[in-house]
C-alpha positions as CSV (number, residue, x, y, z in Angstrom):
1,X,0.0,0.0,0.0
2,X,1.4,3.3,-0.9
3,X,2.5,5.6,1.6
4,X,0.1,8.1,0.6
5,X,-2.8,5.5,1.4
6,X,-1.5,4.9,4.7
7,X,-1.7,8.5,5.5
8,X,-4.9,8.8,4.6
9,X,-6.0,5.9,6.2
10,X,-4.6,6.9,9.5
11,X,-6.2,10.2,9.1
12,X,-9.8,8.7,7.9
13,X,-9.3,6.6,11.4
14,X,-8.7,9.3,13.1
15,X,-11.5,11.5,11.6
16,X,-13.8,8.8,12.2
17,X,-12.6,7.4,15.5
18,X,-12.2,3.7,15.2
19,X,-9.8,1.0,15.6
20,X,-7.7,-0.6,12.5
21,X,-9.3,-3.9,13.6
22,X,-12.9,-2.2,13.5
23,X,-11.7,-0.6,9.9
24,X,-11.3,-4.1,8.1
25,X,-14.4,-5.5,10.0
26,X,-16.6,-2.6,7.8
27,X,-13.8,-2.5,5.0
28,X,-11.8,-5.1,3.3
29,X,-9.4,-2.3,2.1
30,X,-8.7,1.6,2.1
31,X,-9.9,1.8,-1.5
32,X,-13.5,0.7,-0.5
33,X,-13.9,3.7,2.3
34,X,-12.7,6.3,-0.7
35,X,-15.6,4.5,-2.6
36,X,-18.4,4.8,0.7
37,X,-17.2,8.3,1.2
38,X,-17.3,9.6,-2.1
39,X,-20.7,7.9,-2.4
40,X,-21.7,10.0,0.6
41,X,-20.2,13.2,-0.4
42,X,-22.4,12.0,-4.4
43,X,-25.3,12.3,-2.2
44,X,-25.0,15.1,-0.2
45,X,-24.3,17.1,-3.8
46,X,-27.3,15.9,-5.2
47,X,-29.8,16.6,-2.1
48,X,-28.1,20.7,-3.1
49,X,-28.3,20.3,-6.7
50,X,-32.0,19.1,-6.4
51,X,-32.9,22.0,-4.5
52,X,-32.3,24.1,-8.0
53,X,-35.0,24.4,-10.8
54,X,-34.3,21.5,-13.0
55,X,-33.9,24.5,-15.9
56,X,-31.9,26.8,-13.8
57,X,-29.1,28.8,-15.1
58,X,-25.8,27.4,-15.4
59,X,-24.5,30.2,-13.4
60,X,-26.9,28.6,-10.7
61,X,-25.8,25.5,-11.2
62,X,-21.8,26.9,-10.7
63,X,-23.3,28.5,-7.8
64,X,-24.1,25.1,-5.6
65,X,-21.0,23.5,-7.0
66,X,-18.6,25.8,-5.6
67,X,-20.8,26.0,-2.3
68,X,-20.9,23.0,-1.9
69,X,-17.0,21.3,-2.2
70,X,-16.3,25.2,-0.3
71,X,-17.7,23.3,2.7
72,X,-16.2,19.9,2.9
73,X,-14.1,18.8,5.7
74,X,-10.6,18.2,5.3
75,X,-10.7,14.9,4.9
76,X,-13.7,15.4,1.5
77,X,-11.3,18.6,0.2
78,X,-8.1,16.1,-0.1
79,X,-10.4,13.3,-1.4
80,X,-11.2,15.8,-4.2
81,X,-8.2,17.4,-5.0
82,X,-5.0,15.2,-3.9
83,X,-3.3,13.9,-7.2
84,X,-3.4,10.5,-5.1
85,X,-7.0,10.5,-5.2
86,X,-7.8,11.6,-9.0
87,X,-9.3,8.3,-9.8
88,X,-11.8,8.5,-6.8
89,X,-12.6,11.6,-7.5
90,X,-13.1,11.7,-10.9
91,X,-16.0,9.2,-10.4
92,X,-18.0,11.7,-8.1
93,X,-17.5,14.4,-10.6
94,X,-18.8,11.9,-13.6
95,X,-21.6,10.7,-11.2
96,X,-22.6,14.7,-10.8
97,X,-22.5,15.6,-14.4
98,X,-24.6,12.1,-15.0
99,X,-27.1,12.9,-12.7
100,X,-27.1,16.5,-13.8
101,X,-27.9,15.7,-17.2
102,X,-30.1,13.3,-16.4
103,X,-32.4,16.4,-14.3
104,X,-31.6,18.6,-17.2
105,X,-29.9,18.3,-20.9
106,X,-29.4,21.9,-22.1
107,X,-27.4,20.6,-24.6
108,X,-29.5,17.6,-25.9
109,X,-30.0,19.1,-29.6
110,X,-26.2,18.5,-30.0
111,X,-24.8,15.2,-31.1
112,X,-23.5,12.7,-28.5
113,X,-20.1,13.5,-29.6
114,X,-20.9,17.1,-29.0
115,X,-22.6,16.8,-25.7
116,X,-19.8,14.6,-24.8
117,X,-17.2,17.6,-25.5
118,X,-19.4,20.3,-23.6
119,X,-19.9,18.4,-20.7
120,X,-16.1,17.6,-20.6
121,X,-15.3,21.4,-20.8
122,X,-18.3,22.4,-18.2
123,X,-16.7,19.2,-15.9
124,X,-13.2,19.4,-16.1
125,X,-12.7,23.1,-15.8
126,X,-15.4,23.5,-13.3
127,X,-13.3,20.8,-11.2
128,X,-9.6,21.8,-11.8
129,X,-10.7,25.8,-10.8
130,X,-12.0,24.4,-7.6
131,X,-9.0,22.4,-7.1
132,X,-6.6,25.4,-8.1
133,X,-8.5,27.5,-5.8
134,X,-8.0,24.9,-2.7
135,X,-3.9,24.8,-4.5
136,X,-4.1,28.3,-3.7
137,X,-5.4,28.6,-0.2
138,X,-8.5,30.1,-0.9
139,X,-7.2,33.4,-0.9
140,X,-9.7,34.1,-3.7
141,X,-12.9,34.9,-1.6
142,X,-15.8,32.2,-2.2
143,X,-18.1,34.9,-3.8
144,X,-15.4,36.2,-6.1
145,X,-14.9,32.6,-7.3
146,X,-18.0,31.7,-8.1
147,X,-18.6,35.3,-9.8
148,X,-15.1,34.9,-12.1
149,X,-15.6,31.1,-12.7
150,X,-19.5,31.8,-14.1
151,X,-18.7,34.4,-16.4
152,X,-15.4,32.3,-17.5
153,X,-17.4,29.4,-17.8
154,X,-20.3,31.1,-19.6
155,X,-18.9,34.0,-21.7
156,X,-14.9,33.1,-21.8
157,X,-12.3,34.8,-21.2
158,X,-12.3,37.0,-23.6
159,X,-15.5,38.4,-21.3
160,X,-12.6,39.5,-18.8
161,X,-11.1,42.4,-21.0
């Protein structure tokens, strides 16, 4: 097990209070808490997403995203952003656009291929400025972030000069 795993494990037992020995009685490895806490963390996003209109703006939707990973514990923020993690992560951020889609297609007169490439752009960037912004100690105030990543996100950055 990689040493990065072992921190994390120490610090999930730790966060959580248990023994090792009560650990692999509910787990059979670390890999399978990542998956239950992700899961939780899946659901917790969708109980905020769902409190949106299903047609609300996208800005809206950048909104509750940012709100919400703003207010994860530790333990959630490293989940989401380590490089260690990617692979864990990456499934709660596929899950979210999934079940986003599936409330609401905006993009659903473009071709699979297209909606594909959207929702990789929306995704990805949406993700990796959350991720820079945690890189960065959230010096950039929360409202400031979600105000500069809607209009990049919707307008570009040509919007910016």
């Amino acid at each position: 097990m990689p040493v990065f795993f072992i921190h994390f494990l120490s610090m999930a037992l730790v966060v959580f209070l248990i023994h090792r020995k009560t650990f692999y009685l509910h787990y059979t490895c670390i890999e399978a808490l990542f998956e239950d806490l992700l899961g939780q963390i899946t659901e917790e996003y969708y109980h905020a997403i769902d409190q949106l209109p299903i047609d609300a703006p996208f800005t809206e939707v950048n909104r509750v995203f940012f709100e919400f990973t703003a207010r994860q514990e530790p333990y959630a923020e490293r989940l989401l952003c380590a490089p260690g993690y990617r692979e864990f992560a990456d499934k709660l951020f596929l899950n979210t656009m999934i079940h986003n889609r599936t409330r609401h297609n905006p993009y659903a007169a473009f071709s699979r291929e297209e909606q594909n490439i959207i929702n990789t752009f929306l995704c990805v960037t949406s993700v990796n400025i959350y991720r820079q912004w945690v890189a960065d100690k959230k010096r950039v105030p929360l409202e400031r972030l979600i105000a500069l990543s809607g209009t990049l996100l919707n307008n570009g950055v040509v919007s910016l000069f």
